[in-house]
N, CA, C and O atoms as a MOPAC input file, in Angstrom:
PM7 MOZYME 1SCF
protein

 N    165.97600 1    72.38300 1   134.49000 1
 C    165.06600 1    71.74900 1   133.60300 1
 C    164.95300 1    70.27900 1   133.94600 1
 O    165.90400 1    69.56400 1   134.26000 1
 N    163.48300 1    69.84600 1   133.83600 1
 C    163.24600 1    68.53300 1   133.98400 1
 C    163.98500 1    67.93500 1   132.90200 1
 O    164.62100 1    68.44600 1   131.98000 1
 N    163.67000 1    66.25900 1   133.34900 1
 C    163.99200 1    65.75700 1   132.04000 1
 C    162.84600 1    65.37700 1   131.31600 1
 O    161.89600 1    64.91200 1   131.94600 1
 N    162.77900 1    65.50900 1   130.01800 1
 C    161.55900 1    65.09800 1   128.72500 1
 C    160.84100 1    66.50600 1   129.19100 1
 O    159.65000 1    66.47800 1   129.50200 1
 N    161.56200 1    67.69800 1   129.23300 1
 C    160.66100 1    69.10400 1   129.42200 1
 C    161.74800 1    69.91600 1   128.36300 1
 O    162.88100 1    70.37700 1   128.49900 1
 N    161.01700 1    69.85100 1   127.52300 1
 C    161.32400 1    70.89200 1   126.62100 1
 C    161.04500 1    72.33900 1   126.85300 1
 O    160.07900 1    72.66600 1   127.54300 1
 N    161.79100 1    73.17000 1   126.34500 1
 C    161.32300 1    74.86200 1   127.04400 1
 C    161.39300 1    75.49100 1   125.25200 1
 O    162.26600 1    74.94600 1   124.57700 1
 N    160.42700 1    76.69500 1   124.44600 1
 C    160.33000 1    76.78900 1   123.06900 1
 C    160.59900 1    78.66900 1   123.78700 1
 O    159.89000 1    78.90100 1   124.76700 1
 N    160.96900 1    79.13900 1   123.60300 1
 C    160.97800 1    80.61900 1   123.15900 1
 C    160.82400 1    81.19700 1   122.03400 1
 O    161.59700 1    81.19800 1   121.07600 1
 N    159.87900 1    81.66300 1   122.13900 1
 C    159.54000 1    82.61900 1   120.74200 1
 C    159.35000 1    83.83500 1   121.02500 1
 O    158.74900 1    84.32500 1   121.98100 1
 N    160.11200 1    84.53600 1   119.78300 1
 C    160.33600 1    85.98500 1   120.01400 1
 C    159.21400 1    86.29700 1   118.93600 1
 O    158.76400 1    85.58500 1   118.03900 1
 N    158.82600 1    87.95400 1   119.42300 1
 C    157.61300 1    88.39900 1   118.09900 1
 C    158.58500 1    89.57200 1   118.12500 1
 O    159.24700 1    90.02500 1   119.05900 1
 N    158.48800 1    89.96600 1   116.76800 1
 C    159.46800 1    90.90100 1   116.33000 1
 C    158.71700 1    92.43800 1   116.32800 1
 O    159.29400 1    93.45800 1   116.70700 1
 N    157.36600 1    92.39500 1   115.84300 1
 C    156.37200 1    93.43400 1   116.54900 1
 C    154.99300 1    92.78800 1   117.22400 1
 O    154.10600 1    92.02400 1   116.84300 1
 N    155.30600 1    93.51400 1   118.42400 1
 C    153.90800 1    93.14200 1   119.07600 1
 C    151.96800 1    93.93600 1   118.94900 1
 O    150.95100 1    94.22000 1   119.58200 1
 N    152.58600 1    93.92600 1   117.70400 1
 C    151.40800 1    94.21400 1   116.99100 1
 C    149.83100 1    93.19200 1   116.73400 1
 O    149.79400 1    92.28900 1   115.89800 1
 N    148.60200 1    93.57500 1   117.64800 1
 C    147.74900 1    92.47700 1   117.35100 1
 C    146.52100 1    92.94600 1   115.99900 1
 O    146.12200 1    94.11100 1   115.98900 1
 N    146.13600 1    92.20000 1   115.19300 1
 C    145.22900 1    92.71000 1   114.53900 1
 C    143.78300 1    92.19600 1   114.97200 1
 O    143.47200 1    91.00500 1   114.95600 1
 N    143.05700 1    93.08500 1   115.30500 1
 C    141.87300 1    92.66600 1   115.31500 1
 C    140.96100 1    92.72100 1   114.28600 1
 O    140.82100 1    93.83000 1   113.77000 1
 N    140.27700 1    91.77100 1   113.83800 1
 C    139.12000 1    92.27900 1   113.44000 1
 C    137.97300 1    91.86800 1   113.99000 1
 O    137.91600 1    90.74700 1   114.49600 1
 N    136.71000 1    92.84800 1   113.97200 1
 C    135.88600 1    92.68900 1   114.12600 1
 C    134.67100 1    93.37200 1   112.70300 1
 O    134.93100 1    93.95800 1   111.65200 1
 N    133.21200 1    92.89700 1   113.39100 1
 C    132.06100 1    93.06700 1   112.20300 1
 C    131.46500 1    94.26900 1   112.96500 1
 O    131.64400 1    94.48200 1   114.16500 1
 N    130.92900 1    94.82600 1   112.34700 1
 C    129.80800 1    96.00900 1   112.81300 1
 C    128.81800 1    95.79200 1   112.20300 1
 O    129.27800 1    95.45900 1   111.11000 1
 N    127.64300 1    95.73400 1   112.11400 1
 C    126.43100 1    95.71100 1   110.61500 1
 C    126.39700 1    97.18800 1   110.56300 1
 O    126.57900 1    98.00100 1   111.47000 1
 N    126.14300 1    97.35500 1   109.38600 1
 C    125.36200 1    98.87000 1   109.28000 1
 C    124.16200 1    99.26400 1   109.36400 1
 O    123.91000 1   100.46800 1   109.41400 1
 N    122.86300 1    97.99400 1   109.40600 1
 C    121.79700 1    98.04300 1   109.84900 1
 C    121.59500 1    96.89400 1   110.90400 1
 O    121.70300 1    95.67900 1   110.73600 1
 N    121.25900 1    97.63000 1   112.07700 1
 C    120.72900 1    96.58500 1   112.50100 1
 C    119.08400 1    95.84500 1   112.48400 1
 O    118.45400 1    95.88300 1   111.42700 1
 N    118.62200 1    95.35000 1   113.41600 1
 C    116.97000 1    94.50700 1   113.21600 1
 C    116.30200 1    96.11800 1   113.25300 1
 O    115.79500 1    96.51900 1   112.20500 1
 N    116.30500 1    96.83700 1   114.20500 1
 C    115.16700 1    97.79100 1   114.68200 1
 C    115.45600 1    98.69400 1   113.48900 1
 O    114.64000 1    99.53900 1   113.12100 1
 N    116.52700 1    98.51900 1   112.94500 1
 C    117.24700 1   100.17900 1   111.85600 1
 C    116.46200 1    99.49100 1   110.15300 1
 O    116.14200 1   100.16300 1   109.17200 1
 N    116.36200 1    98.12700 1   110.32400 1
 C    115.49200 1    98.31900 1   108.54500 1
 C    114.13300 1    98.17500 1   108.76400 1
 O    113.37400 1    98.54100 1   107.86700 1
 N    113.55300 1    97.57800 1   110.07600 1
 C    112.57400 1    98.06900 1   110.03200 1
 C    111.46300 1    99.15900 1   109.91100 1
 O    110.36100 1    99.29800 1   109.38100 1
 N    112.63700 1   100.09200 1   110.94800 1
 C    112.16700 1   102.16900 1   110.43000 1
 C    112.35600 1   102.04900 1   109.53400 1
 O    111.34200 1   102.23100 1   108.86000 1
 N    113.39800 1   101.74300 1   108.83500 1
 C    113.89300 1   102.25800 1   107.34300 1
 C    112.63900 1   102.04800 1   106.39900 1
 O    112.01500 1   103.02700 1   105.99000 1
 N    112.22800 1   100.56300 1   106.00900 1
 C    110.50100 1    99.69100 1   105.70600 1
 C    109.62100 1   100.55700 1   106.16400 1
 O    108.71700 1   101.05200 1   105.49100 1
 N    109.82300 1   100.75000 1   107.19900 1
 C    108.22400 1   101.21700 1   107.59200 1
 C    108.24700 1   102.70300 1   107.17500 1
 O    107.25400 1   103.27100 1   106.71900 1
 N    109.37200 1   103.26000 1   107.35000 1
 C    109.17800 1   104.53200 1   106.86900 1
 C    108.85500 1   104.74400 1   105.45200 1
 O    107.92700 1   105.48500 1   105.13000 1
 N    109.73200 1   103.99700 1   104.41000 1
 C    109.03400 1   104.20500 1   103.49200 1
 C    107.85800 1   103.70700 1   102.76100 1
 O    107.45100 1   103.93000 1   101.62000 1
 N    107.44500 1   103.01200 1   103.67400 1
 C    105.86800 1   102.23400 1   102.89600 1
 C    104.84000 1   103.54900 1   103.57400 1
 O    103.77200 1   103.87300 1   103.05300 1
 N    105.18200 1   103.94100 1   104.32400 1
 C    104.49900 1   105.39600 1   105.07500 1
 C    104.57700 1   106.23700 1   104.25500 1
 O    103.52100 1   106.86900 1   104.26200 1
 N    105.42900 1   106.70600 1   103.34600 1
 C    105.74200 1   107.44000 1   102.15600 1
 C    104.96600 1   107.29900 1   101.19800 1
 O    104.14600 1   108.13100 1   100.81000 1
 N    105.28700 1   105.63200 1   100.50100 1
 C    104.68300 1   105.64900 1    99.56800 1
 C    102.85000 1   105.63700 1    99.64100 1
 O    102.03700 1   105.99800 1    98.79000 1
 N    102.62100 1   104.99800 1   101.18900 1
 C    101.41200 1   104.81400 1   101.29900 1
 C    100.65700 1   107.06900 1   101.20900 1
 O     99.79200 1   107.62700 1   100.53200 1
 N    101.44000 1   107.45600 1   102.07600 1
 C    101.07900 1   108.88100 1   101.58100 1
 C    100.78900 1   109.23900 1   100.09800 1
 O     99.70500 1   109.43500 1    99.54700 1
 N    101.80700 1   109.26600 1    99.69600 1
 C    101.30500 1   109.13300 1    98.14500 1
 C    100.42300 1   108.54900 1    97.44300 1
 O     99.80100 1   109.20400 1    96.60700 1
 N    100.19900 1   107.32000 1    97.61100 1
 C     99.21500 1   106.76600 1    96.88400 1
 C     97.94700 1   107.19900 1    97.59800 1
 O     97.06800 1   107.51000 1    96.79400 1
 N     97.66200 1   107.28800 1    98.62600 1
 C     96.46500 1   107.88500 1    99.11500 1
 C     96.27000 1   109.48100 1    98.54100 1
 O     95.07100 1   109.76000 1    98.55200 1
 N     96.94900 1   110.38700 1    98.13900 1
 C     96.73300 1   111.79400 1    97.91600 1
 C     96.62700 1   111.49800 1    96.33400 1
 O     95.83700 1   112.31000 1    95.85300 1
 N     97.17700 1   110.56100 1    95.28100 1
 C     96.97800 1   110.06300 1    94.11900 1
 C     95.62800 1   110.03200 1    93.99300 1
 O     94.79900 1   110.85600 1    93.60500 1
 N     95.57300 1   108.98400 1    94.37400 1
 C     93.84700 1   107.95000 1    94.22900 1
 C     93.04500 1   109.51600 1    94.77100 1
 O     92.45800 1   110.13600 1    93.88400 1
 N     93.04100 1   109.91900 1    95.73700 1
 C     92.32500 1   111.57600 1    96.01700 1
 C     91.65500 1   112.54300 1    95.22300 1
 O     90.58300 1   113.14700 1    95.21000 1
 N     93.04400 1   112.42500 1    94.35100 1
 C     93.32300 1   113.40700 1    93.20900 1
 C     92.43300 1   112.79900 1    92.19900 1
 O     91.61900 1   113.48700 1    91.58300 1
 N     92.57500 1   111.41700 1    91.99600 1
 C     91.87300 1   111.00700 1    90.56100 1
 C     90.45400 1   110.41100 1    90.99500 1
 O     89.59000 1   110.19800 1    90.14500 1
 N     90.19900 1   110.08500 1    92.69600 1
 C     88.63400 1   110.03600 1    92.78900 1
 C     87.82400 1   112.02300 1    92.64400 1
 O     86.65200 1   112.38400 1    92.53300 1
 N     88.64100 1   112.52900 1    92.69100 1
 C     87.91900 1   114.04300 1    92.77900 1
 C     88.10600 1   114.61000 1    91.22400 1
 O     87.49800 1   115.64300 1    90.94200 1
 N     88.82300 1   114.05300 1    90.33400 1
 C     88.92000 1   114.48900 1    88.85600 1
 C     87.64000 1   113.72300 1    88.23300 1
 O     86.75000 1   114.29300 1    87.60200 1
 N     87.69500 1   112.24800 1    88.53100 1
 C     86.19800 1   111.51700 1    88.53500 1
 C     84.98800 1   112.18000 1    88.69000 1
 O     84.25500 1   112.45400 1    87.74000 1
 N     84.75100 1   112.44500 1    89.82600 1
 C     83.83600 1   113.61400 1    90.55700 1
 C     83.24200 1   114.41200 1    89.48800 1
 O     82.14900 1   114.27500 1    88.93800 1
 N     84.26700 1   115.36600 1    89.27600 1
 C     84.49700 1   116.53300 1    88.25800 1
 C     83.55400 1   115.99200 1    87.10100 1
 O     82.50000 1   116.46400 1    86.67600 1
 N     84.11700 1   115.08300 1    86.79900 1
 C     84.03400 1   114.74600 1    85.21300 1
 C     82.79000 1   114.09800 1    85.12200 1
 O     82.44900 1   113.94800 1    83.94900 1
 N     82.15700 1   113.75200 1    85.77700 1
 C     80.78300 1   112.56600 1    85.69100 1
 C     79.58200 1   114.37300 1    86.25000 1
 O     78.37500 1   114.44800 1    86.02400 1
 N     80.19400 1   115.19500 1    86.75300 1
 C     78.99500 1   116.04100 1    87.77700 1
 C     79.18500 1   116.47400 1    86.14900 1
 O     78.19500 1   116.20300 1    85.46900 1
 N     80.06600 1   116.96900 1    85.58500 1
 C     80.19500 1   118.39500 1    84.07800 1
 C     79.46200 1   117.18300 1    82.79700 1
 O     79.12000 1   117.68800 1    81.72800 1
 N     79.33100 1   116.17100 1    82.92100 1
 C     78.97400 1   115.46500 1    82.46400 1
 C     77.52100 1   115.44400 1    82.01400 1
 O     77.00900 1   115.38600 1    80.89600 1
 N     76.95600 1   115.51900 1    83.41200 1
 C     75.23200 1   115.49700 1    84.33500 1
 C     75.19200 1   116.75300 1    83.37100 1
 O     74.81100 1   116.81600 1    82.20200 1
 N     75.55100 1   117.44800 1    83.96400 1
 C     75.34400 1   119.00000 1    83.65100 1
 C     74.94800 1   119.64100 1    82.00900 1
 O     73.95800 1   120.10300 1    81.44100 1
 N     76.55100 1   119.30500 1    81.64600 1
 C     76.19500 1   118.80100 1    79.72900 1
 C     74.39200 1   118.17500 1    79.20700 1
 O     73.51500 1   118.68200 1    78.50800 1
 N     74.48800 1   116.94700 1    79.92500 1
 C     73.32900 1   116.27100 1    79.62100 1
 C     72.21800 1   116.39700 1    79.67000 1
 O     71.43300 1   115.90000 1    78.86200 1
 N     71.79000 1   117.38600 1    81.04100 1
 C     70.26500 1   117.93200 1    81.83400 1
 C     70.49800 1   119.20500 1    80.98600 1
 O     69.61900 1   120.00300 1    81.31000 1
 N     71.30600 1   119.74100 1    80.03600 1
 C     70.77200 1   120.94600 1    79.71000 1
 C     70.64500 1   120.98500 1    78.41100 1
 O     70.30400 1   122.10500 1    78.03000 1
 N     70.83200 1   119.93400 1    77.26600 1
 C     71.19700 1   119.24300 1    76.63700 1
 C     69.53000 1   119.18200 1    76.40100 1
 O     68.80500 1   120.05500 1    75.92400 1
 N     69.16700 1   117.80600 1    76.91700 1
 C     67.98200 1   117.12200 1    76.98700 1
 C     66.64700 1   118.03100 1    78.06400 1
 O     65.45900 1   117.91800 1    77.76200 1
 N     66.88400 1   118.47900 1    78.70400 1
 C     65.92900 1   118.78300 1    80.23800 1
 C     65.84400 1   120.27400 1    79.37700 1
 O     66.72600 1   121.00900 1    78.93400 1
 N     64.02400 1   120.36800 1    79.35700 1
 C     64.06200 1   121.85000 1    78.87600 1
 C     63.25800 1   122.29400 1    80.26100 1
 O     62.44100 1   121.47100 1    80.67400 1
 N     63.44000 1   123.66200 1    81.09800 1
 C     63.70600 1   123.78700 1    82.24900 1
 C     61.86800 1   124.88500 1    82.39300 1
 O     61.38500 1   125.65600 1    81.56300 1
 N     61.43000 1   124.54800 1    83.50500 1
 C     59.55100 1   124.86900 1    83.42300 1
 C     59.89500 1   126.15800 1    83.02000 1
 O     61.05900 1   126.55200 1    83.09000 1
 N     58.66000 1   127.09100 1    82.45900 1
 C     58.85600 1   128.18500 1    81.99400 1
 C     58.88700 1   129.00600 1    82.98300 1
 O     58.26800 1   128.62100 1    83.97500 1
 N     59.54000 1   130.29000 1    83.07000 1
 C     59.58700 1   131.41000 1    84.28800 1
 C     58.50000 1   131.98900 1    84.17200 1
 O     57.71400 1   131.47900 1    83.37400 1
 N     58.07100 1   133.22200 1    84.89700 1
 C     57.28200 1   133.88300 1    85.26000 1
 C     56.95700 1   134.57100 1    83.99300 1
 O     55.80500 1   134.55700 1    83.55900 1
 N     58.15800 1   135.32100 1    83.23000 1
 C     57.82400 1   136.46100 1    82.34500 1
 C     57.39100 1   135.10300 1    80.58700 1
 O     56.81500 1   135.43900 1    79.55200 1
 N     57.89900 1   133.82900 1    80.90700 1
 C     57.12500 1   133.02300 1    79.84300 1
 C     55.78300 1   132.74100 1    79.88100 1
 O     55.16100 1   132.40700 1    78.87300 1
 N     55.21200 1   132.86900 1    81.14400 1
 C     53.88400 1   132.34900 1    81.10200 1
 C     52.51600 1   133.10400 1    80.78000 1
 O     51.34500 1   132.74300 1    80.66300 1
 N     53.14900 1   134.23200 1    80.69700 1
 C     52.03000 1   135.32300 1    79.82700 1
 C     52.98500 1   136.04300 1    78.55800 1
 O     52.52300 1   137.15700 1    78.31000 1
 N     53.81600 1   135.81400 1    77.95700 1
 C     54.30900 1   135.95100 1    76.98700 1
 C     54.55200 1   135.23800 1    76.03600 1
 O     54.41600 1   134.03900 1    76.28000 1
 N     54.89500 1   135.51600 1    74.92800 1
 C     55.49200 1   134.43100 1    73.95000 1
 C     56.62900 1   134.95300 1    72.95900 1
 O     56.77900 1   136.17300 1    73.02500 1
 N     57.17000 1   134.52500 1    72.37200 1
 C     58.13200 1   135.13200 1    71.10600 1
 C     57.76500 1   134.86600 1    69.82100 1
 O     57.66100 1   133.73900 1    69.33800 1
 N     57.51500 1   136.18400 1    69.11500 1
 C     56.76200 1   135.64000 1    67.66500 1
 C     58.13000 1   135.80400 1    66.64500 1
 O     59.10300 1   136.33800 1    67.17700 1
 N     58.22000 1   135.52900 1    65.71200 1
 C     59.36300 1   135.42800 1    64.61600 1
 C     60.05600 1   136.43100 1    64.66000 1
 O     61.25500 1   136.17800 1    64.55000 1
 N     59.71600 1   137.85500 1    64.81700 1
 C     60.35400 1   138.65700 1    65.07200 1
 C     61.68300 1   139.16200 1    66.52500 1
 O     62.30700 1   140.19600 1    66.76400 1
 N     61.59000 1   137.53800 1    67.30400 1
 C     61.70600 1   137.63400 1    68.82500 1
 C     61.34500 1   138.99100 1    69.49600 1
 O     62.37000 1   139.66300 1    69.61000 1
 N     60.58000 1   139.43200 1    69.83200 1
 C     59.98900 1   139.89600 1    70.37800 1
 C     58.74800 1   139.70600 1    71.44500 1
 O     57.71200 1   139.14600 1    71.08800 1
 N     58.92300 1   140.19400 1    72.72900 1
 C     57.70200 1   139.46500 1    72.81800 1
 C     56.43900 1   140.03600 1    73.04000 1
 O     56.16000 1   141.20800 1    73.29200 1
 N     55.41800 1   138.66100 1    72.86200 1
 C     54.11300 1   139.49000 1    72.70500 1
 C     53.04700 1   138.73900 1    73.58600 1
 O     52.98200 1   137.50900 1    73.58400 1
 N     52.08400 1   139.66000 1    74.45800 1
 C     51.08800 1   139.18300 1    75.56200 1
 C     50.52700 1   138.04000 1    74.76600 1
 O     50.21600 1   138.13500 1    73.57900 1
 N     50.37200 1   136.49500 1    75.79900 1
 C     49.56800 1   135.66700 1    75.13000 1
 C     48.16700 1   136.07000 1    75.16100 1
 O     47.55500 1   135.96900 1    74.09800 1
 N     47.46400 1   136.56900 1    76.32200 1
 C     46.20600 1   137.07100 1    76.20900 1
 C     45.92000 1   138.18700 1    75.87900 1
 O     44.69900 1   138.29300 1    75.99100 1
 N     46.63300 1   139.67600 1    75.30800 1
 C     45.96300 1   140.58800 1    74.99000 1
 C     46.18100 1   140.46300 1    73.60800 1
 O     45.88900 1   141.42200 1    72.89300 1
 N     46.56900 1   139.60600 1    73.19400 1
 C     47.01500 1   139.45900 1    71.29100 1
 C     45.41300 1   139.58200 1    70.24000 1
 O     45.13800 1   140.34300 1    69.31200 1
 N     44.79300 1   138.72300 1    70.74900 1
 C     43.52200 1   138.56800 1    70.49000 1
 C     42.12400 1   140.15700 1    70.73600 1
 O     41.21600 1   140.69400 1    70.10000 1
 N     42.72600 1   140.25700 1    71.88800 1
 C     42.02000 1   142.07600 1    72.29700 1
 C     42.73400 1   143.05900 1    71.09200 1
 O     42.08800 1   143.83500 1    70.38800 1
 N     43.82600 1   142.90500 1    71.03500 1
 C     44.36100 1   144.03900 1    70.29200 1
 C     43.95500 1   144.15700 1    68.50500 1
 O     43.68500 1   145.19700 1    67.90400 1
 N     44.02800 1   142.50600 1    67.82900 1
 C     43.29100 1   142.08200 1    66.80700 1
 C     42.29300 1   142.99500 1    66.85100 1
 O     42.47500 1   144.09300 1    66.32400 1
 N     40.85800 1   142.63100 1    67.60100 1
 C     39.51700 1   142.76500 1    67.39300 1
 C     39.70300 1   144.59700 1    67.39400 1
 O     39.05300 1   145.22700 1    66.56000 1
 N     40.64400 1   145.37200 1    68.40300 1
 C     40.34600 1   146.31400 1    68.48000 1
 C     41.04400 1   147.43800 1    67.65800 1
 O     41.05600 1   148.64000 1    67.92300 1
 N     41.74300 1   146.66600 1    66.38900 1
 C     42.59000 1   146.79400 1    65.41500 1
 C     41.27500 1   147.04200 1    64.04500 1
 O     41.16500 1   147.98200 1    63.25800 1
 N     40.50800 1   145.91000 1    64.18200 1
 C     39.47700 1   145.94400 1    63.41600 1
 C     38.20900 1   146.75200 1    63.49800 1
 O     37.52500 1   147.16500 1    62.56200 1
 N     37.99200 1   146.92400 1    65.00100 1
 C     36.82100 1   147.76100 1    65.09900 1
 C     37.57300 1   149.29500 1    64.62400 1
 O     36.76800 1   150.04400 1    64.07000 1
 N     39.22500 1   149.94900 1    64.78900 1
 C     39.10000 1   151.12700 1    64.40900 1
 C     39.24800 1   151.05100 1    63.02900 1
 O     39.95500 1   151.97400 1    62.62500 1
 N     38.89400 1   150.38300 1    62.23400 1
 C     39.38900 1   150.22900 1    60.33400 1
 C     37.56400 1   150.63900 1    60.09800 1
 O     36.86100 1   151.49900 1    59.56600 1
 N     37.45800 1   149.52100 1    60.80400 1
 C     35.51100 1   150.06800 1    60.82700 1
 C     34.65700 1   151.23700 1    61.17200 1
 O     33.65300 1   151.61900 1    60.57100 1
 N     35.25400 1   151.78400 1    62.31200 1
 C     34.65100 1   153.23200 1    62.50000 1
 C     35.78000 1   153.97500 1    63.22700 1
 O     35.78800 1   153.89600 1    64.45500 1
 N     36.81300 1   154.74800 1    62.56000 1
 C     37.95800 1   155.54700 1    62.77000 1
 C     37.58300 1   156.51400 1    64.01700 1
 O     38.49200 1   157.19600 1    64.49000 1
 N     36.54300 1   156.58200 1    64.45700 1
 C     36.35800 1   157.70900 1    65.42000 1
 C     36.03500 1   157.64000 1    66.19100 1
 O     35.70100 1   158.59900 1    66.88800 1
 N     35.88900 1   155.49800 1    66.75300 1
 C     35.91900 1   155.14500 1    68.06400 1
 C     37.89500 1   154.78000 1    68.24800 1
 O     38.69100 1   154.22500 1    67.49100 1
 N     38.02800 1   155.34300 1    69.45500 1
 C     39.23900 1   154.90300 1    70.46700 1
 C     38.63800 1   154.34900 1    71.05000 1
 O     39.09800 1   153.76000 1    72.02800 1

């Protein structure tokens, strides 16, 4: 040994080292899937939502129309209205032979032994 050289021995009684270290549990690329996946989710959803309640809309404004035009809108007369009519009895009766049948109602009261 020099002189002014000190010598230190140290004993370790276990040579045991502890490490620690960090891990993350997410990393950058892992919350971004994570984000993006679920705004993909929710964005699914809200798009099949809004779907649902623009086509219940739909629904409800067409049964609406419908209610209303039948309601108000009286619809041109058909074929079998335009030479018919309904008298109190509903029944119906020719608009143009009504008048023939009258006169020829009267001519047999008048002489029974024309048909």
């Amino acid at each position: 040994m020099n002189k002014g050289e000190i010598r230190v021995r140290i004993y370790i009684r276990s040579p045991e080292v502890i490490v620690m270290s960090h891990k993350p549990l997410y990393t950058g690329m892992d919350i971004f899937s994570y984000i993006g996946g679920l705004m993909g989710c929710w964005l699914g959803i809200s798009v099949w939502a809004f779907t649902d309640i623009a086509e219940t809309t739909t629904q409800t404004v067409i049964d609406f129309l419908n209610q209303y035009v039948k309601r108000f809108h009286h619809p041109p007369p058909t074929q079998n209205q335009l030479f018919f009519k309904r008298n109190h009895h509903s029944t119906l009766v020719s608009k143009y032979s009504n008048k023939s049948i009258r006169v020829a109602k009267k001519q047999r009261k008048k002489n029974p032994e024309v048909i």
